[in-house]
N, C-alpha and C positions, 0 to 999 in steps of 0.2 A: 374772855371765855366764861361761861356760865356753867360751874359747878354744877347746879340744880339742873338745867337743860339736859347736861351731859347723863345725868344719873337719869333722869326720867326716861332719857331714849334707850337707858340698856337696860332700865327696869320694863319699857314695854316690848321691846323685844324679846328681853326672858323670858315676860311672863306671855307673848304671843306665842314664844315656842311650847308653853304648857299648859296651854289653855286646850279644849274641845276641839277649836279650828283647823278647818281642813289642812292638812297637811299637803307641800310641795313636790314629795320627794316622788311622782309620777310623773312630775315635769324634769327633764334631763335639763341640766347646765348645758352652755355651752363646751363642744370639746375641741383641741386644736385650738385651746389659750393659749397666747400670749399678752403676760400681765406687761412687758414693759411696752405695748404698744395701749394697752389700756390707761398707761398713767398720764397725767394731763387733768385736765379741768373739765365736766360734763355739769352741762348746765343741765334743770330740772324740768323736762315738760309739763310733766304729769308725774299727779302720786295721789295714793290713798290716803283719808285723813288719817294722822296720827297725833297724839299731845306734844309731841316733841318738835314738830315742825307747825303747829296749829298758827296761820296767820299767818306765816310767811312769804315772800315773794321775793324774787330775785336770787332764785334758790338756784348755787353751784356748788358743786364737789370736787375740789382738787388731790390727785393722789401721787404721794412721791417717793424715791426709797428715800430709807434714812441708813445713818451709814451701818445701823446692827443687822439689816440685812431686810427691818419689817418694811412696811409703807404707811407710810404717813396720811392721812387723811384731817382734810380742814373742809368743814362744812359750813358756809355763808349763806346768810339770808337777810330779807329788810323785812321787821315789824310794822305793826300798822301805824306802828308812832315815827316809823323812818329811823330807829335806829339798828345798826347792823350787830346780827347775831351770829358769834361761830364759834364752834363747837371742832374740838380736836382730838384726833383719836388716832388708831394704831391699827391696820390690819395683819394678816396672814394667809398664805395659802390655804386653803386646806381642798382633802382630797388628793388627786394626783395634779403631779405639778402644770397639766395642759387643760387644765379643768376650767372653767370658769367658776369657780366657789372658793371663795374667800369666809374667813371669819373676821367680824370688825369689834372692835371695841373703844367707846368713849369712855369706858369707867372699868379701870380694870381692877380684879382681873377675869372680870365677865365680859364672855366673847358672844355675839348676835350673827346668824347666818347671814351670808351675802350670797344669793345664787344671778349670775349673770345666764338668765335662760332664752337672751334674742340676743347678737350682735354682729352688727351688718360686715359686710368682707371687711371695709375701709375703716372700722371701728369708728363710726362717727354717729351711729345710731342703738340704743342697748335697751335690754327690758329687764327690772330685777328686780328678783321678791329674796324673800327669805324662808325662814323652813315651814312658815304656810300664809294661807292665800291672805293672809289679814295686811300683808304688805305688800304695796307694788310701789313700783316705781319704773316712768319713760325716760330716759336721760337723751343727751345728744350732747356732741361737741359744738352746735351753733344753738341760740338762744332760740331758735324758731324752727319748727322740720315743719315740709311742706305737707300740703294735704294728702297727697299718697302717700307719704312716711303715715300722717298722722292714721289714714286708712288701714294700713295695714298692721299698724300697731294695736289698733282696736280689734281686728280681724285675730289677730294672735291671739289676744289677752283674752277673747270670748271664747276661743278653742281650745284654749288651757282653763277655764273652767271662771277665769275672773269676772265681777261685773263691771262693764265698764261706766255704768252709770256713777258708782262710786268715784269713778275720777275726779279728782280738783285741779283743774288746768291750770299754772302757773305762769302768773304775769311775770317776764323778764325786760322791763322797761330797762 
């Protein structure tokens, strides 16, 4: 696990939450969560550049309880040199408990929004930013979503106000 990784990702998220950028909180989370069918491994389709994942591929997120009650999160990915990087961290609910908004943390005890504001009936497809528009991210439980997942995921993120040219599509060989 990389200390230094760990710190940069929740120092950009701190300081995305205090920076000028557009703020999220017009976009509703998802309601009628349920986190224990969201825990599992989501692989990364798409995301916005950030330093903390810069270069990455093979980008997955696994989330699990731990037994004090939080969730566990381990974030995997392969460098350009092929070595794998991951990153471990803690979340929490937050808001009310059928919400889709979590607070995550690799470096505690600074906590970074998680807002899950797409996720399909079957939980196998999700869109999530955080508390503004400087982060996105496409997840999905299979390495690949078809063209009309990928269509309609661009169709969303333009109507919530994201650009989708900003996307970096993630190779999951």
């Amino acid at each position: 696990m990389k200390l230094l990784s760990s710190f940069s990702a929740i120092l950009a998220i701190l300081w995305g939450g205090c920076t000028i950028n557009e703020k999220t909180d017009s976009i509703p989370s998802v309601s009628n969560f349920e986190l224990s069918r969201y825990l599992g491994t989501w692989y990364e389709i798409a995301r916005y550049p950030h330093s903390f994942e810069q270069g990455l591929e093979n980008v997955s997120a696994t989330y699990s309880y731990l037994p004090n009650g939080k969730i566990r999160v381990i974030n995997r990915g392969i460098n350009r040199k092929g070595k794998e990087r991951i990153s471990e961290g803690v979340a929490l609910p937050a808001g009310s408990a059928d919400s889709g908004e979590l607070k995550v943390s690799f470096f505690r005890p600074f906590y970074g929004a998680y807002r899950i504001i797409y996720l399909s009936p079957d939980y196998d497809l999700a869109i999530v930013t955080s508390s503004t528009k400087e982060y996105l991210w496409i997840l999905s439980r299979r390495k690949e979503i078809s063209r009309k997942e990928r269509e309609f995921c661009l169709n969303k993120i333009t109507h919530w106000g994201f650009d989708p040219e900003k996307l970096i599509w993630v190779d999951q060989n």
